[in-house]
C-alpha positions in Angstrom: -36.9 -48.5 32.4 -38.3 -49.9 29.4 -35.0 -50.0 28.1 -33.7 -51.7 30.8 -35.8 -54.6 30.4 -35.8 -55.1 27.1 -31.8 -56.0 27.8 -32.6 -58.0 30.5 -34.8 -60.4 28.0 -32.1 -60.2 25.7 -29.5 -61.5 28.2 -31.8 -64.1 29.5 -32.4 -65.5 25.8 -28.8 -65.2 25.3 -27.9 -67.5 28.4 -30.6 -70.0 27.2 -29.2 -70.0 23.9 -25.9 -70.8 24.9 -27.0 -73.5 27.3 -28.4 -75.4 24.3 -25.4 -76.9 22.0 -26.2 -78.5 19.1 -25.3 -82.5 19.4 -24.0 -83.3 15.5 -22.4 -80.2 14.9 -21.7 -80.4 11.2 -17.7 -79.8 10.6 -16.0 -76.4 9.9 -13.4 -76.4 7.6 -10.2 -75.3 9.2 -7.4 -74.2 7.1 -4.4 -72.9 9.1 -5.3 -70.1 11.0 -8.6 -69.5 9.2 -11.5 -71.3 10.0 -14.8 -71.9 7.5 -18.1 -72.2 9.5 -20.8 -70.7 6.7 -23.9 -72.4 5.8 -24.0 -74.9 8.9 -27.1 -73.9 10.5 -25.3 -73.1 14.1 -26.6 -71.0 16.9 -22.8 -70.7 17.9 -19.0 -71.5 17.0 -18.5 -75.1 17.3 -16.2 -76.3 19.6 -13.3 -77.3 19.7 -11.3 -75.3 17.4 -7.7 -74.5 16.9 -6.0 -71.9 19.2 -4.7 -68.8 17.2 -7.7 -68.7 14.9 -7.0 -65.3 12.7 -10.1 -65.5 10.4 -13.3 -66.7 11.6 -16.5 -67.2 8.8 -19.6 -68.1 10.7 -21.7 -66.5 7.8 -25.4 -67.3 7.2 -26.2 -69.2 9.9 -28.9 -68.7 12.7 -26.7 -67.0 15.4 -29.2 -64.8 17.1 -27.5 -63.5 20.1 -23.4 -62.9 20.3 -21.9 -63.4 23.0 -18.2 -64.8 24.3 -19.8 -68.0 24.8 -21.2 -67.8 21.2 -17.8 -67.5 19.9 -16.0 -70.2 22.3 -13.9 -67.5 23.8 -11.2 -66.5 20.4 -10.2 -63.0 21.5 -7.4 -63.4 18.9 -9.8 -62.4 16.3 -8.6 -60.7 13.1 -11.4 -61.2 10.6 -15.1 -61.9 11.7 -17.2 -62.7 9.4 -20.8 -63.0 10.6 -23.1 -61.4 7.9 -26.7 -63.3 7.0 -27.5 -64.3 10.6 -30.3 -63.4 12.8 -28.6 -61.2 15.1 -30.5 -59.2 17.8 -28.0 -59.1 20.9 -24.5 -58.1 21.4 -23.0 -58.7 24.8 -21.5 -55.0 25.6 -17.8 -54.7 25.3 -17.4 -58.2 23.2 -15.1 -56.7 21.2 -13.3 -54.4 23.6 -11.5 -57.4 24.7 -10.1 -58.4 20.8 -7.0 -56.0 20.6 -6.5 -57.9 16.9 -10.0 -57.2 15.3 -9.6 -55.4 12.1 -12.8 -56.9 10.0 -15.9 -57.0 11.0 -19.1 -57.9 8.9 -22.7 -57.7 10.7 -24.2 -57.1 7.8 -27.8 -58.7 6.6 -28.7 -59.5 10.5 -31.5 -57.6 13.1 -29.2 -55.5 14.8 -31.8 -52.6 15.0 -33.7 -54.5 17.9 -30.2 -54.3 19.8 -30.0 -50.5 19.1 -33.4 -49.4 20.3 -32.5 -50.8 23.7 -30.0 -47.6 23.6 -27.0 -49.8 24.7 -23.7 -49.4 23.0 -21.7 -52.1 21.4 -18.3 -50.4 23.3 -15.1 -49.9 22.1 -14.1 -51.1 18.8 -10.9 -50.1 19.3 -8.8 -51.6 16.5 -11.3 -52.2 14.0 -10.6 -50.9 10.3 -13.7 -51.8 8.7 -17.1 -52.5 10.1 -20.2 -53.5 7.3 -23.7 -52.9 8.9 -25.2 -52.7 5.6 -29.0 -54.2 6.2 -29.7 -54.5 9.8 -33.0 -52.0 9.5 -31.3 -49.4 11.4 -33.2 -45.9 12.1 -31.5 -42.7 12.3 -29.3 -42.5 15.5 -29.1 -46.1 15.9 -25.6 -46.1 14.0 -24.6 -44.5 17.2 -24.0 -47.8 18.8 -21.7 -48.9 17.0 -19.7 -45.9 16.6 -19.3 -44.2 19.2 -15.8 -45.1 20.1 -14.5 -46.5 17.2 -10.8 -44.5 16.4 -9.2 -46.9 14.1 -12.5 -47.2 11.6 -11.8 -46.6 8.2 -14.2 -48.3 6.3 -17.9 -48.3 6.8 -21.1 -49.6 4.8 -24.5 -48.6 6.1 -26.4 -49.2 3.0 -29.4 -50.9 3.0 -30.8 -49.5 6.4 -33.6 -46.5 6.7 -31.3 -43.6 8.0 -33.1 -40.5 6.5 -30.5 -37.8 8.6 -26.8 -37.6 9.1 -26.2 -35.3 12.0 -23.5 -33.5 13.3 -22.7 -36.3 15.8 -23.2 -39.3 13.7 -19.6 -39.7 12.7 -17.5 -38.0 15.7 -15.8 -41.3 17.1 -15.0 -42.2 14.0 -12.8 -39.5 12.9 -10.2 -42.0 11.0 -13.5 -42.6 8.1 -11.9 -42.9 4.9 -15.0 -44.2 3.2 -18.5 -44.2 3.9 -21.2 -45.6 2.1 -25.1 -44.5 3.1 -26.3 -46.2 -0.5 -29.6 -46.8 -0.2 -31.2 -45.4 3.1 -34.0 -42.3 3.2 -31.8 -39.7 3.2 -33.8 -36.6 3.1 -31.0 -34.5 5.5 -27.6 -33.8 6.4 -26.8 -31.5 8.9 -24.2 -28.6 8.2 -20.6 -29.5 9.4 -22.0 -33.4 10.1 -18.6 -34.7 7.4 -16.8 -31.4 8.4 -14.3 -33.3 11.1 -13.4 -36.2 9.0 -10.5 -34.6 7.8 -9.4 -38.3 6.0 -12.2 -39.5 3.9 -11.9 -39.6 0.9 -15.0 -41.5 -0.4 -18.3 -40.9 -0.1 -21.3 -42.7 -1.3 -24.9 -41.5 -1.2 -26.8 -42.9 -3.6 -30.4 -44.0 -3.8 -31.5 -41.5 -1.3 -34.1 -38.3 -1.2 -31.3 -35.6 -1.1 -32.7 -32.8 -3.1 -30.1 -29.9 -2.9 -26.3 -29.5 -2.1 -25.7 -26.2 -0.9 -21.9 -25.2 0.3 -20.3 -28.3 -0.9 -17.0 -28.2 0.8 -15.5 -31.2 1.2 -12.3 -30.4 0.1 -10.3 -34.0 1.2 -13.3 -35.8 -0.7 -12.2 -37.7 -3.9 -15.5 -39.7 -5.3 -18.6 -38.8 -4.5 -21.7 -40.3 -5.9 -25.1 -38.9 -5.7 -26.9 -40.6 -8.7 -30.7 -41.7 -8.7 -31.8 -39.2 -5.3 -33.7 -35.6 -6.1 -31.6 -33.2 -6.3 -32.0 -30.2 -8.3 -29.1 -28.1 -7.7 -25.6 -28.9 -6.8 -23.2 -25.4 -5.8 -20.1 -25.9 -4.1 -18.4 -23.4 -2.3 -16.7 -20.7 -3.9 -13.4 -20.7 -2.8 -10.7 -23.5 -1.4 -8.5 -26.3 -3.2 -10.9 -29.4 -3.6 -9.4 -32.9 -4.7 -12.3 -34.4 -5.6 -12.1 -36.7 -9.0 -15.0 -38.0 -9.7 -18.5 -37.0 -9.4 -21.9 -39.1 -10.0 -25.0 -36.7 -10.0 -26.5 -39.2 -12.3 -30.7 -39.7 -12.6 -31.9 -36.6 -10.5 -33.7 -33.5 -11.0 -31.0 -31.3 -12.2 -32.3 -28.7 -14.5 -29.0 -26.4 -14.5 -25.1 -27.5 -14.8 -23.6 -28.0 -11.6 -21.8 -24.9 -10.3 -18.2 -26.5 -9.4 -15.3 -24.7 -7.8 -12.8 -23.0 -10.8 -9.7 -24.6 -8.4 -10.8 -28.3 -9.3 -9.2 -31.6 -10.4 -12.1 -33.0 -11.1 -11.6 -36.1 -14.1 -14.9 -38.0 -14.2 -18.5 -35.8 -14.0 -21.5 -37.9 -14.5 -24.5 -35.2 -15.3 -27.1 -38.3 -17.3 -30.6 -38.5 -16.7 -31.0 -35.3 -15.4 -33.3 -32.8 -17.3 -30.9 -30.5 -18.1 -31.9 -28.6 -21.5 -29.1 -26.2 -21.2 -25.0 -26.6 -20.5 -25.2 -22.9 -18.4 -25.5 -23.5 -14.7 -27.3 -20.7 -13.9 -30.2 -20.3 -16.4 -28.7 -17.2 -17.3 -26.0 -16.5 -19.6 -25.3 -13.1 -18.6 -24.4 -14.6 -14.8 -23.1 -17.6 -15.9 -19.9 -18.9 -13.8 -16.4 -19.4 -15.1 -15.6 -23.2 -15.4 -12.2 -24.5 -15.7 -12.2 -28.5 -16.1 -8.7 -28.2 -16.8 -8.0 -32.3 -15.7 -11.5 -33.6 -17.1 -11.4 -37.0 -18.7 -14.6 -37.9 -19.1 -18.1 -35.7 -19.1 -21.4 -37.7 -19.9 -24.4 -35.8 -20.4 -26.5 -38.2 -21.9 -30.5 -38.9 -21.9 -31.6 -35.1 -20.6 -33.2 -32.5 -23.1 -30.3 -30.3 -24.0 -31.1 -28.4 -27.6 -28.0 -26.6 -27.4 -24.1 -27.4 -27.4 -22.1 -24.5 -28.7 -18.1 -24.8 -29.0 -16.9 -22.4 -26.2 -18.4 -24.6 -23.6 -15.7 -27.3 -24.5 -12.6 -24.6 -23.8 -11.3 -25.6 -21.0 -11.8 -28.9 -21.1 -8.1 -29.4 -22.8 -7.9 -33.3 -21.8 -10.8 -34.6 -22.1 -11.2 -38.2 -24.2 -14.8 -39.5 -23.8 -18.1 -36.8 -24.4 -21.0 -38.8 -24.1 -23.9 -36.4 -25.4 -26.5 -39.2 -26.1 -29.9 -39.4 -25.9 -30.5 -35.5 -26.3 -32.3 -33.1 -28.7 -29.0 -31.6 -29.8 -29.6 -30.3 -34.1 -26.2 -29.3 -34.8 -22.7 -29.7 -33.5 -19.7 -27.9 -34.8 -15.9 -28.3 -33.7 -14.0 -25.8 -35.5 -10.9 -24.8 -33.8 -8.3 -27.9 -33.6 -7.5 -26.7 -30.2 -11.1 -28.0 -28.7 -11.3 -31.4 -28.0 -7.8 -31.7 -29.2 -7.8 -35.0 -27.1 -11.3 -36.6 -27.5 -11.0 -40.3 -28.3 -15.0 -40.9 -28.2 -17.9 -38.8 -29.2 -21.5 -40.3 -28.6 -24.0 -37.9 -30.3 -26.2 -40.8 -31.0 -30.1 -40.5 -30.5 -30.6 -36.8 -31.1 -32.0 -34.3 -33.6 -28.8 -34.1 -35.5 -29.3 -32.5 -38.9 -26.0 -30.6 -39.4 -22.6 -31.8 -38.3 -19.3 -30.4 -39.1 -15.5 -31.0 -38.4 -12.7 -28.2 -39.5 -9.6 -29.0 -41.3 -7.1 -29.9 -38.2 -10.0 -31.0 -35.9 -10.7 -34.2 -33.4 -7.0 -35.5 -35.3 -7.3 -37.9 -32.1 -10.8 -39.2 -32.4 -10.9 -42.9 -32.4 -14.8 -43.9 -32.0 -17.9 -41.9 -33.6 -21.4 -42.5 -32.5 -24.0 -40.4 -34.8 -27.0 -43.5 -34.9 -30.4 -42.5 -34.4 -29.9 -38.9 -35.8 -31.6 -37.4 -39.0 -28.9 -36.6 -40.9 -29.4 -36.3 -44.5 -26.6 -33.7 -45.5 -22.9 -33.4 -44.8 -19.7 -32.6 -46.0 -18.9 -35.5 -48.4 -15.7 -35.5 -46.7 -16.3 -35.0 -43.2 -15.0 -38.4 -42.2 -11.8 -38.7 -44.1 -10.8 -35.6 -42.4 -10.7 -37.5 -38.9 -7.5 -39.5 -39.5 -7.7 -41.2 -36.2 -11.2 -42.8 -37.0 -11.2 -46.1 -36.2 -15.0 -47.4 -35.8 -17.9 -45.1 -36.8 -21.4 -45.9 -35.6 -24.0 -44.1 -38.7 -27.4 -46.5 -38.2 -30.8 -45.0 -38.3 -29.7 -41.7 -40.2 -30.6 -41.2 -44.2 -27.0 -41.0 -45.8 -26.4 -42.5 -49.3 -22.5 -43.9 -50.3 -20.7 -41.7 -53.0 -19.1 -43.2 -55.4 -14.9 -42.6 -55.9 -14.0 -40.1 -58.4 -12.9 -42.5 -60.9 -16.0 -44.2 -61.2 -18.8 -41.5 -61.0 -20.4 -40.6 -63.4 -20.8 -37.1 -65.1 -23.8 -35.1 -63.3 -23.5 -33.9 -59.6 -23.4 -36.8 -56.9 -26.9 -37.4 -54.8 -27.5 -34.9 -52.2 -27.0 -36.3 -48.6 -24.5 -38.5 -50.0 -21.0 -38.9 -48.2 -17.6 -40.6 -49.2 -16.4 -43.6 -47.2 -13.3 -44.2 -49.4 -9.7 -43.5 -48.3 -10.9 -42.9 -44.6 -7.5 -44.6 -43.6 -7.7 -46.1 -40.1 -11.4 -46.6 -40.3 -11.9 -50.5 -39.0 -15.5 -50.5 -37.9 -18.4 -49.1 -39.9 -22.1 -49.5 -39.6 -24.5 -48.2 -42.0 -28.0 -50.3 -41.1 -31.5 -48.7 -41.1 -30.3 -45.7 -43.6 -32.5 -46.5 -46.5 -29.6 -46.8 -48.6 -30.8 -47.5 -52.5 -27.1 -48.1 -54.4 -23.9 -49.1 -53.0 -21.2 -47.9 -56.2 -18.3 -50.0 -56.7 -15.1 -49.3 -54.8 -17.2 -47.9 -52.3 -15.1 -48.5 -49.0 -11.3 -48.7 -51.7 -8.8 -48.1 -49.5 -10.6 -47.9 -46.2 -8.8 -51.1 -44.0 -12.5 -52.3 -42.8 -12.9 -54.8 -40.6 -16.6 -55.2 -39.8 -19.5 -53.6 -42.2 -23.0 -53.2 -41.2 -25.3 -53.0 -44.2 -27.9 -54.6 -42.8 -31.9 -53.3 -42.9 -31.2 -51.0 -46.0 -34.8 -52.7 -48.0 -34.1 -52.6 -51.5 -30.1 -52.0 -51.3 -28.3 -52.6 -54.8 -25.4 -54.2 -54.0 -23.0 -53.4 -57.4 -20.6 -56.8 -57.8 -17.8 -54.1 -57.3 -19.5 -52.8 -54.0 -16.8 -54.2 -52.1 -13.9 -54.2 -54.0 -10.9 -53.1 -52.2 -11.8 -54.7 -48.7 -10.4 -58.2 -50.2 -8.0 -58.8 -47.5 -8.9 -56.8 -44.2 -13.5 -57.7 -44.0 -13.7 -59.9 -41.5 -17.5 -59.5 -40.3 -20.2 -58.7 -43.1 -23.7 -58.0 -42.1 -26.5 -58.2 -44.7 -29.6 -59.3 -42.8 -32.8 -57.9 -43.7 -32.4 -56.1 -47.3 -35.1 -57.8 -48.9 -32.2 -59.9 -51.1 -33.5 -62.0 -53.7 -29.8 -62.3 -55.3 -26.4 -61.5 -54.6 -23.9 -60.4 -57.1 -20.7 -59.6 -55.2 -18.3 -62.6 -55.2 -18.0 -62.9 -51.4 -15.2 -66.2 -52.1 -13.1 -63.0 -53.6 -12.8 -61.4 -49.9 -10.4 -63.6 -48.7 -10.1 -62.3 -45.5 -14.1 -62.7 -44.5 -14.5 -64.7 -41.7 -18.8 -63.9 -40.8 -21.2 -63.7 -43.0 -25.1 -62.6 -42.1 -27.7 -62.9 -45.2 -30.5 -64.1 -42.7 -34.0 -62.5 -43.3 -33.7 -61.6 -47.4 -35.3 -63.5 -50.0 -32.2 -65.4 -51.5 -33.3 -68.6 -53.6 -29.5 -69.4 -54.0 -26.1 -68.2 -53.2 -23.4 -66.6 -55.5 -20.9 -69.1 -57.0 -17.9 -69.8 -55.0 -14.9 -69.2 -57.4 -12.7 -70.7 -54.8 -11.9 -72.2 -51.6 -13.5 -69.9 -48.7 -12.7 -68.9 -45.5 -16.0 -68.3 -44.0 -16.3 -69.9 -40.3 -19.9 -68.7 -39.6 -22.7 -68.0 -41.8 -26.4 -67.0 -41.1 -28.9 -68.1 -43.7 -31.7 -68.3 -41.9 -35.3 -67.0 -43.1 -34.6 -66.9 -46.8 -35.9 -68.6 -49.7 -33.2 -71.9 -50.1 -34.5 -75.0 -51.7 -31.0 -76.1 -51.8 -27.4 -75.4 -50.7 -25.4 -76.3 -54.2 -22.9 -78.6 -53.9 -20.1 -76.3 -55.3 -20.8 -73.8 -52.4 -20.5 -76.5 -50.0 -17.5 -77.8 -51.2 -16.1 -74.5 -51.2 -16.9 -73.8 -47.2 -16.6 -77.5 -46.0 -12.8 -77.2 -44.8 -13.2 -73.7 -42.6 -17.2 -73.4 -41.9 -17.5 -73.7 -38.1 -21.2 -72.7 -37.6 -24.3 -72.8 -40.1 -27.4 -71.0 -39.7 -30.1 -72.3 -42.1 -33.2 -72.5 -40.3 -36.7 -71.0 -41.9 -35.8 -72.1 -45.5 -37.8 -74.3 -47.5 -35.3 -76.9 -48.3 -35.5 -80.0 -50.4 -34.3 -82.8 -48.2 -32.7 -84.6 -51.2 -31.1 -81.7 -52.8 -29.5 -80.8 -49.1 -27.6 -84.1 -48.0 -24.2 -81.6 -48.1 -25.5 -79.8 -45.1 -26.6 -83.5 -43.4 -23.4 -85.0 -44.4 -21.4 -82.1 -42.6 -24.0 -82.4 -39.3 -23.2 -86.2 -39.5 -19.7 -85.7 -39.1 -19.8 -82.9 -36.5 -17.6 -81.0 -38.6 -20.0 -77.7 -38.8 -22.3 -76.5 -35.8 -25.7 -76.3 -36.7 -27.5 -74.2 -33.9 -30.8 -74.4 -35.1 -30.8 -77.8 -36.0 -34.2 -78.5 -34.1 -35.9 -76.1 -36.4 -34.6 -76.9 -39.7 -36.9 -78.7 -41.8 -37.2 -80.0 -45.5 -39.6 -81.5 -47.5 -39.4 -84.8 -49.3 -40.6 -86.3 -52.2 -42.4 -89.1 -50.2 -44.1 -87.1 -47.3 -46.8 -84.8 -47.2 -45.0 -83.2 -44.0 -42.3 -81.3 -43.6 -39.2 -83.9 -42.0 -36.2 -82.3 -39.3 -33.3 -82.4 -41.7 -31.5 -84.1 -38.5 -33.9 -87.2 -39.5 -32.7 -87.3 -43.1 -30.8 -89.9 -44.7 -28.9 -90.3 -47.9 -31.0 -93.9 -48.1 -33.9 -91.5 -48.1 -32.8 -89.7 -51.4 -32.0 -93.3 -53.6 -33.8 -94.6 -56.7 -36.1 -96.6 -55.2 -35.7 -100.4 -56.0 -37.8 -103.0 -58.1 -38.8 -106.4 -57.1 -36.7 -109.2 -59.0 -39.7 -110.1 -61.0 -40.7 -107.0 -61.9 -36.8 -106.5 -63.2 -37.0 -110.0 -65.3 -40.3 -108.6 -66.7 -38.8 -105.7 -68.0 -35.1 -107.0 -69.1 -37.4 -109.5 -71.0 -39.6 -107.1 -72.5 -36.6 -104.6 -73.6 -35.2 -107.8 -75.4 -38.6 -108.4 -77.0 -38.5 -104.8 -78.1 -35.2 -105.2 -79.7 -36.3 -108.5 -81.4 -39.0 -106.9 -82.8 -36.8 -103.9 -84.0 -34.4 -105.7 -85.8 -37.3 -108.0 -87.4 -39.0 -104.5 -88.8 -35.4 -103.8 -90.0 -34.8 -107.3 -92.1 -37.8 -106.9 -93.5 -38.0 -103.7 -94.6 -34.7 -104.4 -96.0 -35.4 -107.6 -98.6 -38.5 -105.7 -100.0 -36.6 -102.7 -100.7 -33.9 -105.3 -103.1 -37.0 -106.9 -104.6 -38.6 -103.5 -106.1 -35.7 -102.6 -107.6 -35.8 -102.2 -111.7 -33.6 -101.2 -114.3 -33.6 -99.9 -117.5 -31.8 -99.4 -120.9 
């Protein structure tokens, strides 16, 4: 009964709502078939419009009940877009009578009034995809809207407060190819409620309370994601042919590996932020399934607590290219046999305990990027890295390595211990070394190592030898330097033709390094040193390719820096932090914005003309007076002279 009226009042305010048309209806924009009604303010379609409208946007508006009225009678409806509205009413059967409908978006509107009067929207008969993400819709209510909906094959609920799929939920939909329940309360799903939806392929419930998959056996499923819900353990069933490719049981409670069916094709398995502190899926070893990942590409088991990662759990994973082990307590890792991880491309092992890592002969030949920042590592083989002749960028911040030198230039006496070589490592482009308390870099360090960017930045006290970088002449493009507590700099950077970026901010430099000719620098960061002065050799040598100057936090002498103004003045070089460079000049107590200086500024100042006759006449005094000394001294001289027989 209650029910009853509560559609009654909806009718009523329908009727009155459509009795009321707005006078100065503001235009829709009408482009062929498809007509453009968001953002109006309407209550209802404008009319008149075309006949044969196909695509119909009356998008965040103030449409609060829908009726035929509301939309001026277009049955010929393909697309309807009507999300951001204030929806409460549907007339019953609206869309039964639009044979073309394949679209429809309710999404962001108050449809749950309209389902807890326990009406039903009726048929939807030819409708392909149906979004009623964010109508505040309870469990059951999707019932409305489903219920006879055979064609349906895309569906978003996400956003509402279901907390329980039931058996039910879905069964006049059985065409669903993808559902998304992202973001409700799931807490429950009912055993067999996905079981008749023999087509779907996707399946998205994320953000939700589910705590534990039992029986998993979706076998048509292809992507399901489950990230950032509770659950704690994840079994599939034990036998059938599942074609599911990716799985996301990302930020949950997992504390054991998932148990996954051996007959899988599963490529993409996101385990992170999970607490896993074991790769067993069982707790123990001595019942620990069989896993084949015989098609994995990529396995990320980042941020949980694993302290373990031995080799065998890697052999049967013959083509996989990205392990993501970050964020984890792992102290070793070992890949030994050149059949494991045969295919890797990219190994993140960054942010553990690492302490001991080793590579055999033959193995990772096709490893392309190496993350090992964060770690503790102190000791390794010296030639662990030119083993890996795919290497082409190599991530080693924040561990406590020191460079060896090449054999031709060390010394006699054993190298440093922790040291390892980063010469002849052949495809190596990238390289970052920051935060590694490096002391020396030896000359020839990288020879024969095609770098393209090095990271030496945050290494306090690092002795750069001038030969440090000899060899990288042609390939260094980006050099990082910042914050090593520079107060000189003997390498020759003019020599590495190729360099391109240059960061010395946050060191102690009083000057740069002699240009010995014409640079190619386009961007370099001085900032936070100890300049008075950018010579005007090195500014001649960067004036025809520097693009961008950083010079800001430098104690510069306004006078001695009129090749930086003179460069700002003509636009030719980008001065970001302009607004915070200042100098100080000889006339001013205060430091002045260099964008204020002038070469006026730095001039010999000039005399009055009477202080200028004043002193041209005293100079000619002072010459008068010379020569007079001079004369005389000279005649007295002749008239002392004496002689003798």
């Amino acid at each position: 009964m209650m029910a009853a009226v509560q559609l009654l009042l909806l009718m009523v305010g329908c009727m009155a709502a459509s009795a009321r048309r707005p006078r100065d209806v503001p235009p829709c924009q009408v482009v062929q078939s498809q007509v453009f009604c968001s953002d109006l303010s309407l209550s209802a379609v404008p009319v008149p419009l075309p006949h044969g409208v196909q695509l119909l946007d009356l998008s965040r508006n103030r449409v609060q009940n829908l009726t035929r009225e509301t939309l001026a009678f277009h049955t010929g409806l393909q697309h309807l877009d009507l999300h951001s509205n204030r929806i409460r009413f549907i007339q019953p059967g609206l869309f039964g009578t639009m044979s073309q409908l394949r679209v429809l978006d309710l999404s962001r509107n108050r449809l749950s009034v309209f389902a807890q009067s326990g009406q039903s929207v009726g048929a939807l008969a030819s409708v392909q995809s149906l979004d009623l993400s964010h109508n505040g819709l309870f469990t059951g209510m999707s019932d409305s809207f489903l219920a006879d909906s055979p064609a349906l094959q895309n569906l978003s609920l996400e956003g509402n407060s279901i907390t329980r799929i039931s058996r039910t939920t879905f069964s006049g939909s059985l065409a669903l190819r993808r559902i998304s329940l992202r973001d409700n309360v799931v807490l429950e799903i009912e055993d067999g409620a996905f079981d008749s939806l023999d087509q779907l392929t996707d399946l998205d419930l994320s953000r939700n309370s589910i705590s534990c998959i039992t029986d998993f056996n979706l076998y048509s499923l292809e992507r399901l994601n489950l990230s950032r819900n509770s659950v704690e353990r994840f079994h599939s069933a034990p036998a059938g042919v599942f074609r599911l490719l990716a799985l996301d049981l990302s930020q949950n409670n997992m504390l054991y590996f998932p148990v996954l069916p051996e007959n899988n094709v599963l490529e993409h398995l996101d385990v992170s932020h999970n607490r896993l502190q074991s790769v067993n899926a069982s707790g123990s070893p001595d019942r620990e399934p069989s896993r084949v990942f015989n098609r994995l590409r990529v396995l990320d088991l980042s941020f949980n607590r694993l302290r373990d990662l031995p080799q065998c759990f890697f052999y049967c994973m013959a083509l996989l290219r990205v392990l993501n082990v970050s964020h984890n307590c792992v102290p070793a890792f070992s890949v030994s046999d050149p059949d494991v991880l045969a295919r890797v491309r990219t190994v993140d092992l960054s942010f553990n305990a690492l302490r001991s890592l080793a590579f055999g002969e033959d193995a990772l030949q096709r490893l392309e990027d190496l993350f090992l920042q964060g770690n503790q590592l102190r000791t390794v083989d010296q030639n662990l890295f030119q083993r890996l002749s795919g290497l082409r960028y190599l991530q080693l911040d924040q561990n406590r390595l020191e460079v060896c030198a090449t054999e031709q230039n060390r010394r006699t006496g054993p190298e440093p211990s922790g040291c390892v070589s980063l010469s002849s490592v052949r495809n190596l482009h990238f390289l970052y070394l920051s935060g590694n308390h490096l002391r020396t870099l030896p000359a020839d360090a990288f020879s024969h190592t095609p770098l393209q960017l090095l990271d030496l930045s945050q290494n306090p006290g690092l002795d750069l030898h001038a030969d440090s970088l000899r060899g990288l002449e042609t390939s260094l493009v980006h050099l990082l330097l910042r914050e090593n507590d520079l107060s000189s700099l003997s390498t020759d950077l003019s020599a590495l033709r190729g360099l391109r970026h240059v960061d010395l901010s946050t060191n102690r430099l009083s000057r740069l390094p002699a240009w010995t000719r014409e640079s190619g620098i386009e961007s370099l960061n001085l900032q936070n040193n100890s300049l008075v002065t950018l010579e005007p050799s090195t500014m001649a040598a960067l004036e025809r390719s520097l693009k961008t100057l950083y010079v800001g936090s430098n104690p510069l002498r306004c006078c001695d820096s009129l090749g930086v103004v003179r460069l700002v003045r003509r636009a030719a070089v980008r001065v970001p932090d302009i607004e915070a460079v200042t100098c100080r000049h000889r006339d001013r107590p205060d430091p002045l914005s260099l964008r204020r200086v002038t070469e006026d500024m730095c001039r010999a100042p000039r005399l009055p003309g009477y202080l200028a006759a004043a002193l041209l006449a005293l100079l000619a005094a002072a010459l008068a007076l010379g020569l007079l000394v001079k004369c005389c001294r000279a005649r007295r001289h002749k008239g002392s002279r004496s002689f003798s027989a």
